[in-house]
DRENDO-1510 file (C-alpha; in Angstrom, 1 decimal, always signed):
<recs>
REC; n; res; u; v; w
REC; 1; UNK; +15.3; +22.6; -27.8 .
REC; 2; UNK; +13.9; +20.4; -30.4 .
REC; 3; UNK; +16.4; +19.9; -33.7 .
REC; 4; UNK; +14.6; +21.6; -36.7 .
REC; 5; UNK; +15.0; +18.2; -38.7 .
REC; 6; UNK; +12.2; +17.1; -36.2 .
REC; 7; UNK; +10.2; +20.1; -36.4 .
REC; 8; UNK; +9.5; +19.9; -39.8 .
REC; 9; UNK; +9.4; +16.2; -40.2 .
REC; 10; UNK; +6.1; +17.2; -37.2 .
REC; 11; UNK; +5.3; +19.8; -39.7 .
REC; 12; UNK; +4.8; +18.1; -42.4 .
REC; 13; UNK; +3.0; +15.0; -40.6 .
REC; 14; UNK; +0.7; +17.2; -39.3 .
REC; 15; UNK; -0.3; +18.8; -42.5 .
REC; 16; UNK; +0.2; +15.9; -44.9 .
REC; 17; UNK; -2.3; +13.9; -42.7 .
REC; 18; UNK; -4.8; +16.8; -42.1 .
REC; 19; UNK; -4.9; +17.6; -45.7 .
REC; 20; UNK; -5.6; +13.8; -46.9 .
REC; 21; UNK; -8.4; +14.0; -44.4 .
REC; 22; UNK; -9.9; +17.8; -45.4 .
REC; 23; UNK; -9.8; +16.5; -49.2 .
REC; 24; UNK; -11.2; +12.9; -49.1 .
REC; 25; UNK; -14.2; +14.3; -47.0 .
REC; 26; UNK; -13.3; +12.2; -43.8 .
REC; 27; UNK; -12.9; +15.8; -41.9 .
REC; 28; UNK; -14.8; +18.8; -42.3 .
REC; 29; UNK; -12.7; +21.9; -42.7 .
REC; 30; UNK; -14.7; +24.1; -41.4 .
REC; 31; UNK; -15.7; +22.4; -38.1 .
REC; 32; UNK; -12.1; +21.3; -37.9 .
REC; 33; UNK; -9.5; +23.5; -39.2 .
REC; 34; UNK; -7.3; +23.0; -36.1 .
REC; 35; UNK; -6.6; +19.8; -36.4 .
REC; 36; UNK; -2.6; +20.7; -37.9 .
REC; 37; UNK; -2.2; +22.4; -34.9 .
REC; 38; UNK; -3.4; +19.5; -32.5 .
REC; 39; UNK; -1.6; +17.0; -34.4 .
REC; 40; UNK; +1.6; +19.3; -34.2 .
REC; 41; UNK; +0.9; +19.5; -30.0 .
REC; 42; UNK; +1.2; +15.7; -29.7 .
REC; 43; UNK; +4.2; +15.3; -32.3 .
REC; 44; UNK; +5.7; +17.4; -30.0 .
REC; 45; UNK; +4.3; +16.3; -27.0 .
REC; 46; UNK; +5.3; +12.4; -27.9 .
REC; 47; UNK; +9.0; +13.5; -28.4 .
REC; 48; UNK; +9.2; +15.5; -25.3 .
REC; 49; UNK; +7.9; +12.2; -23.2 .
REC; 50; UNK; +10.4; +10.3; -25.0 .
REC; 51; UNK; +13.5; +12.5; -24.7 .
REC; 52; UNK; +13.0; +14.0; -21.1 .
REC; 53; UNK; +15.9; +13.3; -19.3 .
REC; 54; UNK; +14.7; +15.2; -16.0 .
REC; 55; UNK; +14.6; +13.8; -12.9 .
REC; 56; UNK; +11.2; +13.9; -11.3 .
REC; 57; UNK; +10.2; +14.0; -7.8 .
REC; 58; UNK; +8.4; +11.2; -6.6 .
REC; 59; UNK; +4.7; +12.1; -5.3 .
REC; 60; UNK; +1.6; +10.2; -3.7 .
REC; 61; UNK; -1.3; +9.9; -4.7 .
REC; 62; UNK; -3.1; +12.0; -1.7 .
REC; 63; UNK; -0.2; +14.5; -2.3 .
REC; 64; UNK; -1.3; +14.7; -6.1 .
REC; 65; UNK; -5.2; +15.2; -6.2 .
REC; 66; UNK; -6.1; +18.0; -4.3 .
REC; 67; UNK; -3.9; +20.4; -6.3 .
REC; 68; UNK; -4.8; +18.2; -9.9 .
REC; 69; UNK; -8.8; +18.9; -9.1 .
REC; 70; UNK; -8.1; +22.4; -8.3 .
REC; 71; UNK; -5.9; +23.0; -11.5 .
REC; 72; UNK; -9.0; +21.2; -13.3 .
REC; 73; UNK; -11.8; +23.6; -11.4 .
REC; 74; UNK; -9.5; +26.5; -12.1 .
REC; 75; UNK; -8.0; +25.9; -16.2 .
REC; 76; UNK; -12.0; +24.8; -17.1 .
REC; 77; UNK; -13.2; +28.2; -15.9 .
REC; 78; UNK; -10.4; +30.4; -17.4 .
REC; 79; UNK; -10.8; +28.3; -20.5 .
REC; 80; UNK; -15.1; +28.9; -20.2 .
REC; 81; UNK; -14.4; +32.5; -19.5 .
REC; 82; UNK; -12.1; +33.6; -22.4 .
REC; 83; UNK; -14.5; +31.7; -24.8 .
REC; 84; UNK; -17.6; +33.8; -23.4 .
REC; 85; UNK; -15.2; +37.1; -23.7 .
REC; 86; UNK; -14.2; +36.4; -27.3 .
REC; 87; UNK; -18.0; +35.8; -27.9 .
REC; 88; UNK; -19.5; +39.1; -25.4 .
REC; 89; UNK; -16.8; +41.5; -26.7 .
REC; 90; UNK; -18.1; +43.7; -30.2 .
REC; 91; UNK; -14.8; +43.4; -31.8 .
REC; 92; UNK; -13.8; +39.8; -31.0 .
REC; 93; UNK; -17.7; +38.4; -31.6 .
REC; 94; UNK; -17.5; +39.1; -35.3 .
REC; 95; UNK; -13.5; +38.2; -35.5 .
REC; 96; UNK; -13.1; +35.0; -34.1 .
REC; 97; UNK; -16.0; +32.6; -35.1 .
REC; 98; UNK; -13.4; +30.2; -35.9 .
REC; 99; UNK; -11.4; +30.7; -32.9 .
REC; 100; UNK; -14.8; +30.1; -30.6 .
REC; 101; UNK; -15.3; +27.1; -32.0 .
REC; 102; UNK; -12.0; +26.0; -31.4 .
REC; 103; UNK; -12.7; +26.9; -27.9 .
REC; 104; UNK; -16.0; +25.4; -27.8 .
REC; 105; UNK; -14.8; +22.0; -28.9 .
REC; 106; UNK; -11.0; +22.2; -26.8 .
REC; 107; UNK; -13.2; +22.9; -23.8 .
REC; 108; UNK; -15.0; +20.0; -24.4 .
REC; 109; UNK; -12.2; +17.9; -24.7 .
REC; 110; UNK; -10.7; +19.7; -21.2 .
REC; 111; UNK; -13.7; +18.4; -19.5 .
REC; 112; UNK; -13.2; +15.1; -20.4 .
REC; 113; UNK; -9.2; +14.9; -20.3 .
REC; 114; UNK; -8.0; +17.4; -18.4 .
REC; 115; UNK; -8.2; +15.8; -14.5 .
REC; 116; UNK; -6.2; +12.7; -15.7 .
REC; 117; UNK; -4.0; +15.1; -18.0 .
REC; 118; UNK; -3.4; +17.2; -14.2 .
REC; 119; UNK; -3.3; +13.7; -12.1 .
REC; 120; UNK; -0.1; +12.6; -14.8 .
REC; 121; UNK; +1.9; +16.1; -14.4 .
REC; 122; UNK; +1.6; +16.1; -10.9 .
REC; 123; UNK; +2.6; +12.8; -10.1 .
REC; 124; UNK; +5.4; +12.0; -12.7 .
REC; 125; UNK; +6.2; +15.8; -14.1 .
REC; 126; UNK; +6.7; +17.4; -10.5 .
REC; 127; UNK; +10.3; +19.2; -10.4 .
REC; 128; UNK; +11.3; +22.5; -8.7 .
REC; 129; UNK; +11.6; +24.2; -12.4 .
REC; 130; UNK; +7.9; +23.6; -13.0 .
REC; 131; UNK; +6.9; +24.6; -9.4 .
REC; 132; UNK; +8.6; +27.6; -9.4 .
REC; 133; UNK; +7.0; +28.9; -12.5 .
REC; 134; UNK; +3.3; +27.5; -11.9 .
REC; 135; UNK; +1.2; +30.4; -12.5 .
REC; 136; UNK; -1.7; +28.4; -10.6 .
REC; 137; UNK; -0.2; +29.1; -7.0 .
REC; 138; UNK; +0.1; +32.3; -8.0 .
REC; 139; UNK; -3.5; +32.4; -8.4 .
REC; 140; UNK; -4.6; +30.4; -5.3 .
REC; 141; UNK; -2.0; +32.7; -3.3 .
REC; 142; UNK; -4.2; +35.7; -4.7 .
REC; 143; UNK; -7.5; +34.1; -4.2 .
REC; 144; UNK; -6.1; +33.6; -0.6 .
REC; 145; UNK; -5.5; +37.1; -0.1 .
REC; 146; UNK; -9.0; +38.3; -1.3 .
REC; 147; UNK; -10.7; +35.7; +0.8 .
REC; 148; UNK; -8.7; +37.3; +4.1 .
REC; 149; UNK; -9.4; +40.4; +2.6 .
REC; 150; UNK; -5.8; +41.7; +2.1 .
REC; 151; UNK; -5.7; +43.8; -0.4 .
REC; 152; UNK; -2.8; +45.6; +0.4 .
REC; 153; UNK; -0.9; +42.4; -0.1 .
REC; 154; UNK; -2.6; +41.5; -3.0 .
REC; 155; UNK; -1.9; +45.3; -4.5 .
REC; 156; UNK; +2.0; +45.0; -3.7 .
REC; 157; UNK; +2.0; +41.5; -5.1 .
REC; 158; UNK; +0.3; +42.5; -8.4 .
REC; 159; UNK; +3.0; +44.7; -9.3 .
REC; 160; UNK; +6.0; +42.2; -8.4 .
REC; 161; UNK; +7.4; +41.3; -11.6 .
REC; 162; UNK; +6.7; +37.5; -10.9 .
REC; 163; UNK; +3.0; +38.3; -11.0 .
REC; 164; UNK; +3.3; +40.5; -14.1 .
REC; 165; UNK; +3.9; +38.4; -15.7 .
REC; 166; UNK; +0.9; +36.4; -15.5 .
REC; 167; UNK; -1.6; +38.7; -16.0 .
REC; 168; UNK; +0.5; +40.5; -19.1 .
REC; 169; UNK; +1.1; +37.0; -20.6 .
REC; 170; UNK; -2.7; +36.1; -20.1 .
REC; 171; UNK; -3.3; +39.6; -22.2 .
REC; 172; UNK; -0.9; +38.4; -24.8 .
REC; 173; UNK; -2.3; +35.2; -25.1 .
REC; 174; UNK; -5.9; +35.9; -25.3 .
REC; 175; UNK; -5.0; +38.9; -28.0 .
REC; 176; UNK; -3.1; +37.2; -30.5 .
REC; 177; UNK; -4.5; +33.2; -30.1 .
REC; 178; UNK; -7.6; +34.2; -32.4 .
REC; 179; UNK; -5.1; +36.5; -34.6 .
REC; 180; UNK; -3.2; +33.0; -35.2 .
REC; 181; UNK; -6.6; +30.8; -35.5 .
REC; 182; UNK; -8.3; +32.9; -37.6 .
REC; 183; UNK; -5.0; +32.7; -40.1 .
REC; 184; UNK; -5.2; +29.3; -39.9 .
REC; 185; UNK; -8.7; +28.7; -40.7 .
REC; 186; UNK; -8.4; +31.1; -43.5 .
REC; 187; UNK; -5.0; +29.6; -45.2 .
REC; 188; UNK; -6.4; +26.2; -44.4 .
REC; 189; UNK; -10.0; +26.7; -46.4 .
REC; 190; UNK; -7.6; +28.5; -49.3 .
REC; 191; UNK; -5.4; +25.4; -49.7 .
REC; 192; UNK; -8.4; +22.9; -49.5 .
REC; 193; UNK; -10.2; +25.2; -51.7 .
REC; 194; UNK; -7.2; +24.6; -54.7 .
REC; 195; UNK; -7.2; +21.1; -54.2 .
REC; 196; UNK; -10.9; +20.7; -54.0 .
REC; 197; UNK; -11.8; +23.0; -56.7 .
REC; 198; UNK; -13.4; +22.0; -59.7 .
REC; 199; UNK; -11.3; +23.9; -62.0 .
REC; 200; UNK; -8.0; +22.6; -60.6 .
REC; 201; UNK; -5.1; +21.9; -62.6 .
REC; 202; UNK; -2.3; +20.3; -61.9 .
REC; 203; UNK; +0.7; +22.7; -63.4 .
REC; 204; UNK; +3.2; +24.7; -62.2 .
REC; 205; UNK; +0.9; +27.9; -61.5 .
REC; 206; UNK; -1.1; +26.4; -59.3 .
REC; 207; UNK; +1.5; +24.2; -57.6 .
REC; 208; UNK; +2.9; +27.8; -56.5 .
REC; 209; UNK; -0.8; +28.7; -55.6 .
REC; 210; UNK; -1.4; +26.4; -53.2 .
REC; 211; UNK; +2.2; +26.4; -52.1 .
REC; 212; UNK; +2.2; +30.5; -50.9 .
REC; 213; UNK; -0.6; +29.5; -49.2 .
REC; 214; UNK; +0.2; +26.6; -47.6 .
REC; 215; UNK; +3.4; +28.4; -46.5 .
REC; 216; UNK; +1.2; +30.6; -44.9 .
REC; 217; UNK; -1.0; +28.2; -43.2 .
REC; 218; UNK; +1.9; +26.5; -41.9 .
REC; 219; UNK; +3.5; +29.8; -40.4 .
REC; 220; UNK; +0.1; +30.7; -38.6 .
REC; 221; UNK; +0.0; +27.3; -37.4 .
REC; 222; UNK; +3.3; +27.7; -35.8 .
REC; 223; UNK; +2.3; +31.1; -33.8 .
REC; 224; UNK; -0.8; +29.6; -32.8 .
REC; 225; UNK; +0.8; +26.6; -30.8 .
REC; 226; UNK; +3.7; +29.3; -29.5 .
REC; 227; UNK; +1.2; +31.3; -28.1 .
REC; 228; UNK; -1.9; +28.6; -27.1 .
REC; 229; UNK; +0.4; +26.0; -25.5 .
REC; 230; UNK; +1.8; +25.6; -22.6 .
REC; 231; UNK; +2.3; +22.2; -20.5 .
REC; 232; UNK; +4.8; +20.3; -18.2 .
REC; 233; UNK; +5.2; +17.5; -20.3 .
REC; 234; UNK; +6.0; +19.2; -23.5 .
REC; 235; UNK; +8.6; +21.9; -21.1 .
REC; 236; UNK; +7.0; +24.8; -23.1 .
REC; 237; UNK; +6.6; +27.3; -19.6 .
REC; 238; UNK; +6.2; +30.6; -20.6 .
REC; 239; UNK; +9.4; +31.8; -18.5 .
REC; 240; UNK; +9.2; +35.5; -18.5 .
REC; 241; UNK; +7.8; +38.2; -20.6 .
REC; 242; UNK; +8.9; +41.9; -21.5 .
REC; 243; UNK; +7.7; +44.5; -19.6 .
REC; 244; UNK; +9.1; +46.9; -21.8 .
REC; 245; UNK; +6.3; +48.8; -22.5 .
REC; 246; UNK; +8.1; +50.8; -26.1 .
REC; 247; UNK; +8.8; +47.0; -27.1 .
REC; 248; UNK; +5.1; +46.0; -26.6 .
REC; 249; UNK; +4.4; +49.2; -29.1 .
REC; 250; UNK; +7.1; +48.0; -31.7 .
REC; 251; UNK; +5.4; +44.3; -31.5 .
REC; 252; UNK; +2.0; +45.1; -31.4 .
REC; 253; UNK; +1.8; +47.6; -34.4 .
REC; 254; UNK; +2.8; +44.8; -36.7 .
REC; 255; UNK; -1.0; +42.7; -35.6 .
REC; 256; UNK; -4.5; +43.4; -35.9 .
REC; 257; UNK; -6.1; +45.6; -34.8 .
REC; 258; UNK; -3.0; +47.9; -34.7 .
REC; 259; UNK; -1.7; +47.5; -37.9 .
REC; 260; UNK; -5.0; +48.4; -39.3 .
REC; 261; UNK; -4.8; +52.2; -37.5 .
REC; 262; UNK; -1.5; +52.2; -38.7 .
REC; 263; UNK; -1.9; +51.7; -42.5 .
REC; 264; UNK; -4.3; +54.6; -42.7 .
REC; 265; UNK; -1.3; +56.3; -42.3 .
REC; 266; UNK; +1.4; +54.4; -44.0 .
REC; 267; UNK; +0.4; +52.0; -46.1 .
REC; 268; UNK; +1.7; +48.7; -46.0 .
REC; 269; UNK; +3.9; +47.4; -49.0 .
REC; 270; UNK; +1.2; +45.0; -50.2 .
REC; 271; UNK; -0.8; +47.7; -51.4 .
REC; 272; UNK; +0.1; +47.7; -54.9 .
REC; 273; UNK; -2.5; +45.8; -56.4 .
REC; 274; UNK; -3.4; +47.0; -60.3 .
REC; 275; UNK; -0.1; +48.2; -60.8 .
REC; 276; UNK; +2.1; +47.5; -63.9 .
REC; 277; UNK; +5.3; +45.4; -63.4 .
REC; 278; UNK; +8.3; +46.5; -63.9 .
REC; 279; UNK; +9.8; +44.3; -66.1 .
REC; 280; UNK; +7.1; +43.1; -68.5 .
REC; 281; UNK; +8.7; +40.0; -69.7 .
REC; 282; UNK; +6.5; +36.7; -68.7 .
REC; 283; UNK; +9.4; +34.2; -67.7 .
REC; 284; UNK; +11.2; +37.4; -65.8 .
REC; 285; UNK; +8.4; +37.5; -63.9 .
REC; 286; UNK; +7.2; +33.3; -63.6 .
REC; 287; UNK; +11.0; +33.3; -62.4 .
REC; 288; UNK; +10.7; +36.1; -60.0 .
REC; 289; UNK; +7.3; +34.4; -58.5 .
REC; 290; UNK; +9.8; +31.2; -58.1 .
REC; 291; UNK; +12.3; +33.2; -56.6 .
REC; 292; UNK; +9.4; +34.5; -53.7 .
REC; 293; UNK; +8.1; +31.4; -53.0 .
REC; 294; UNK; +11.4; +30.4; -52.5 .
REC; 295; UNK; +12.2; +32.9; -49.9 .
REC; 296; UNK; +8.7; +32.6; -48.5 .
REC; 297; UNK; +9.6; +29.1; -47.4 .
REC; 298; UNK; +12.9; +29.8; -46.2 .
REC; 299; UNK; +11.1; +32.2; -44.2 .
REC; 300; UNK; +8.3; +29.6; -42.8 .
REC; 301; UNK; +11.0; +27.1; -42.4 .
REC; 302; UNK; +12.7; +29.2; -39.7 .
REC; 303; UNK; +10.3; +30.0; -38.0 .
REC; 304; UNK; +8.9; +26.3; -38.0 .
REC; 305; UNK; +12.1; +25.5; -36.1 .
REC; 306; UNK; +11.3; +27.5; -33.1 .
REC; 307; UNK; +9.1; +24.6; -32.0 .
REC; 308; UNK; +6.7; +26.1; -28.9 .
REC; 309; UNK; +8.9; +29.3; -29.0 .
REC; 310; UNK; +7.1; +31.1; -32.3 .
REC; 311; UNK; +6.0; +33.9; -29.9 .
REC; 312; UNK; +6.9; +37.7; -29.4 .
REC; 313; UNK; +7.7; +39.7; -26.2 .
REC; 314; UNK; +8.1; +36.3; -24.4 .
REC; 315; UNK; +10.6; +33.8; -23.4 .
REC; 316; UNK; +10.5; +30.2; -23.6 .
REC; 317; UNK; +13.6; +28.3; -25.1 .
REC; 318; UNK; +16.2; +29.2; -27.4 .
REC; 319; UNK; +17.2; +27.7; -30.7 .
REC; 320; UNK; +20.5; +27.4; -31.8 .
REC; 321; UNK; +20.2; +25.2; -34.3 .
REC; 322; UNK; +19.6; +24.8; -38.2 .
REC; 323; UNK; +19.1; +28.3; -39.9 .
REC; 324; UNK; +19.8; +29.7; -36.3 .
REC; 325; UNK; +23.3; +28.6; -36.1 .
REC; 326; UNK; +23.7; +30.8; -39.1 .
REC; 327; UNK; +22.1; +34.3; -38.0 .
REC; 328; UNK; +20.3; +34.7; -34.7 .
REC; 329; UNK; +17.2; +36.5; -37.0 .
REC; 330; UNK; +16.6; +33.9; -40.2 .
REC; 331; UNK; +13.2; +34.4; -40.2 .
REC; 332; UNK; +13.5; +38.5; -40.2 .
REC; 333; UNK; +16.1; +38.1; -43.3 .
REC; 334; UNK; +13.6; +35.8; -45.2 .
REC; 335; UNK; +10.5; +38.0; -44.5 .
REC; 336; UNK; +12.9; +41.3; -45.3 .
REC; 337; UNK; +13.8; +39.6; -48.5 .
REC; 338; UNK; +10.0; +38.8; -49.9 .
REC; 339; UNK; +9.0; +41.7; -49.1 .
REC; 340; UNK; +11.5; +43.9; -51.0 .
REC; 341; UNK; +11.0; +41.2; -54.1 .
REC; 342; UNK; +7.4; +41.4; -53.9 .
REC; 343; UNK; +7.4; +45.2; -53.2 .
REC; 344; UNK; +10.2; +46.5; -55.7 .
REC; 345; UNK; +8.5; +44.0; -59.2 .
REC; 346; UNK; +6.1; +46.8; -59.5 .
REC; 347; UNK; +6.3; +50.4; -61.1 .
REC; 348; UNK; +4.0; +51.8; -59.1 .
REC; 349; UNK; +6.3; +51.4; -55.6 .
REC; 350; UNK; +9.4; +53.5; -57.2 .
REC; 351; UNK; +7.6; +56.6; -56.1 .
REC; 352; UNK; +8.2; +58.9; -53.2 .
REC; 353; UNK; +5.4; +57.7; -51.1 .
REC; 354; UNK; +6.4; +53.6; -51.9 .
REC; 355; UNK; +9.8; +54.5; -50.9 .
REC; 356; UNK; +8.5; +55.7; -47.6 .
REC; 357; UNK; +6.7; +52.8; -46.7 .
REC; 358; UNK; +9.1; +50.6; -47.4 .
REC; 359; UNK; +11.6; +52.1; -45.7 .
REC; 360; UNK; +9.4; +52.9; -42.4 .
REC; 361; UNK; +7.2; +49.4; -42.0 .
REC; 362; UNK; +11.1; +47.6; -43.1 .
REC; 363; UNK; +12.0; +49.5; -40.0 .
REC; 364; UNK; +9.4; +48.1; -37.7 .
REC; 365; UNK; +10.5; +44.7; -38.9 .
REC; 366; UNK; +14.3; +45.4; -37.7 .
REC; 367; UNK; +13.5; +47.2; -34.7 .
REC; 368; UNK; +11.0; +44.2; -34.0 .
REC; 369; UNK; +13.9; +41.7; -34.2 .
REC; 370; UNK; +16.0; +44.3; -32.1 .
REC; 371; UNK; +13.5; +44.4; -29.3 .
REC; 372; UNK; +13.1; +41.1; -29.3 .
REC; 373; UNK; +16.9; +40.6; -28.8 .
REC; 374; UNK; +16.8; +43.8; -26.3 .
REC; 375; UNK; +14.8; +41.4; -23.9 .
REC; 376; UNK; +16.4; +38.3; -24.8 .
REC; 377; UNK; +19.8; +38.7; -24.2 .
REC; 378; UNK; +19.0; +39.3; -20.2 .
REC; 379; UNK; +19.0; +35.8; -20.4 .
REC; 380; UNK; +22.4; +33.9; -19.8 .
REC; 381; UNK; +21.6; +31.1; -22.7 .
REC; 382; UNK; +20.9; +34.2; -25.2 .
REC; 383; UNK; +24.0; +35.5; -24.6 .
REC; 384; UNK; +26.0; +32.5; -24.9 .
REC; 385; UNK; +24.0; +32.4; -28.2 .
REC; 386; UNK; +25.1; +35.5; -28.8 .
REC; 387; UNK; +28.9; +35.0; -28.6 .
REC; 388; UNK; +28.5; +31.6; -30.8 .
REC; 389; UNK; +26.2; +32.9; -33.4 .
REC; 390; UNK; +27.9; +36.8; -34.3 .
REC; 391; UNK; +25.5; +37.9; -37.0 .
REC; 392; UNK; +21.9; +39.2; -36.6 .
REC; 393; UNK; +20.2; +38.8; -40.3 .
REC; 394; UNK; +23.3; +38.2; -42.6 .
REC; 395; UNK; +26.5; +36.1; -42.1 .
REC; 396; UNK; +29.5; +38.1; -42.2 .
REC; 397; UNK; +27.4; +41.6; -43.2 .
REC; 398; UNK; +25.6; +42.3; -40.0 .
</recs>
């Protein structure tokens, strides 16, 4: 796994030079909100190339481009498809504009890259580790199956757990990339919005404006790469998935549209608006904003160091470094933190009912990290990880 040094020095390229273009007028926010995340990609990308120490096995060319047109024929039509489902299906059609034209212009830029990008990874990326875990043979071996008509096979081999997870990833994937998207584009218009805004002032109130969301920004950008991307060159396989299906509940309740059915019913801590502080004193309170943000970007920074990993009820790589050398959860602690800060400033949340919900949506969060590390720990790296790093959210507490 990538250090975290080098994930936030992508980080911040990524966003530094996005946000000089947004604001000097050379980009259009709106038409290209993604670009953090594309920039991020090949950051990443660049220092995979540069740092892969595999060895590769040599292949021809006539080897090479049958299966590079057919990954090409294949990727463009699941990549078409999902575009026209966001846009046919009620719910996605008016949530994910933003994410349809991110599809719209990715697509484009498949069509014209993505045979040489599938000619390069077959001839210099080819190893037995990426083989075994190429979904597209999986595919063809279906199609296969149909075409001889089958279905028996096909039936048995749908439930294997190899196949699974294909099919439960592809749900994943095409349910929370717009979640991710849509964040972005939204933290991305509020930050050039501050800088661009004709009443801006340069002060400490607004620095911590634009910093919360910026944070923000960042920490959808991070889940939108986990989830969106996935090559040879960058080593960023989706290796398994849980099948759990009480962990996918846990998970999934924390995400639109779930968490919306949810809050009818317990509200979530946020909902406090129009309520008094507790402590009425001005620099109490300036401090305690401080305090948040600081927290908030503890948060965003652990979870920035996951690289392509920022992803739930999946497997990918495991980071044992920076904030994870210290407790195997950072990011959990962080959030945990904020949200008893930002919760427990106001009057109105020492009440019966605020106590509630913070204690019941605090336990989703724990038993979200739990089930996480439930599915994790099958995994022999994990528990080495495990055995080095003994604490889950704080060092020498628990």
């Amino acid at each position: 796994m990538i250090h975290p040094h080098l994930c936030w020095l992508g980080i911040f390229l990524s966003f530094a030079v996005s946000l000089a273009l947004f604001t000097s007028g050379d980009l259009d926010v709106h038409e290209y909100f993604y670009a953090p995340a594309l920039l991020l990609i090949g950051f990443y990308t660049l220092h995979s190339i540069l740092t892969d120490k595999q060895q590769y096995q040599k292949r021809t060319v006539r080897q090479v481009i049958p299966k590079a047109i057919g990954k090409y024929v294949l990727w463009g039509l699941i990549i078409y498809g999902v575009t026209r489902f966001y846009a046919a299906h009620p719910l996605y059609e008016e949530f994910t504009p933003n994410t349809r034209r991110f599809f719209g212009d990715f697509l484009i830029l498949f069509l014209i890259l993505g045979l040489p990008y599938f000619f390069l990874a077959e001839k210099f990326r080819y190893c037995q580790d990426n083989v075994m875990g190429d979904p597209y043979l999986r595919i063809i071996s279906l199609l296969k199956c149909l075409k001889n008509r089958e279905f028996k096979l096909v039936g048995r081999r749908l439930g294997k757990k190899s196949y699974k997870r294909i099919y439960l990833m592809a749900i994943i994937r095409i349910h929370y990339v717009p979640i991710m998207f849509e964040q972005v584009f939204l933290n991305i218009k509020g930050v050039t919005g501050f800088l661009r805004g004709p009443n801006f002032q340069s002060n400490l109130a607004s620095s911590l404006a634009i910093a919360t969301a910026l944070a923000w920004a960042v920490d959808a950008n991070n889940g939108a790469i986990g989830y969106f991307w996935e090559s040879w060159f960058t080593r960023s396989r989706f290796r398994q998935i849980d099948l759990n299906p009480l962990h996918w509940f846990v998970v999934l309740i924390c995400y639109a549209p779930f968490m919306g059915y949810a809050i009818q019913f317990v509200p979530f801590l946020s909902f406090v608006t129009n309520s008094e502080p507790l402590i009425s004193n001005s620099s109490f309170n300036f401090g305690l904003e401080i305090v948040l943000l600081i927290f908030l970007v503890l948060y965003v920074l652990s979870g920035s160091a996951l690289n392509f990993s920022t992803s739930n009820l999946c497997y990918k790589k495991i980071q044992t470094k920076g904030p994870y050398a210290i407790v195997r959860h950072p990011a959990t602690s962080f959030k945990l933190g904020y949200f008893f800060l930002a919760f427990f400033r106001y009057r109105r949340a020492y009440t019966f009912t605020g106590l509630l919900c913070y204690l019941v949506w605090m336990t989703v969060y724990i038993c979200r990290a739990l089930v996480e590390e439930s599915f994790l720990k099958k995994f022999s790296d994990y528990r080495r990880y495990m055995k080095k790093t003994r604490y889950r959210f704080i060092p020498r507490v628990c």
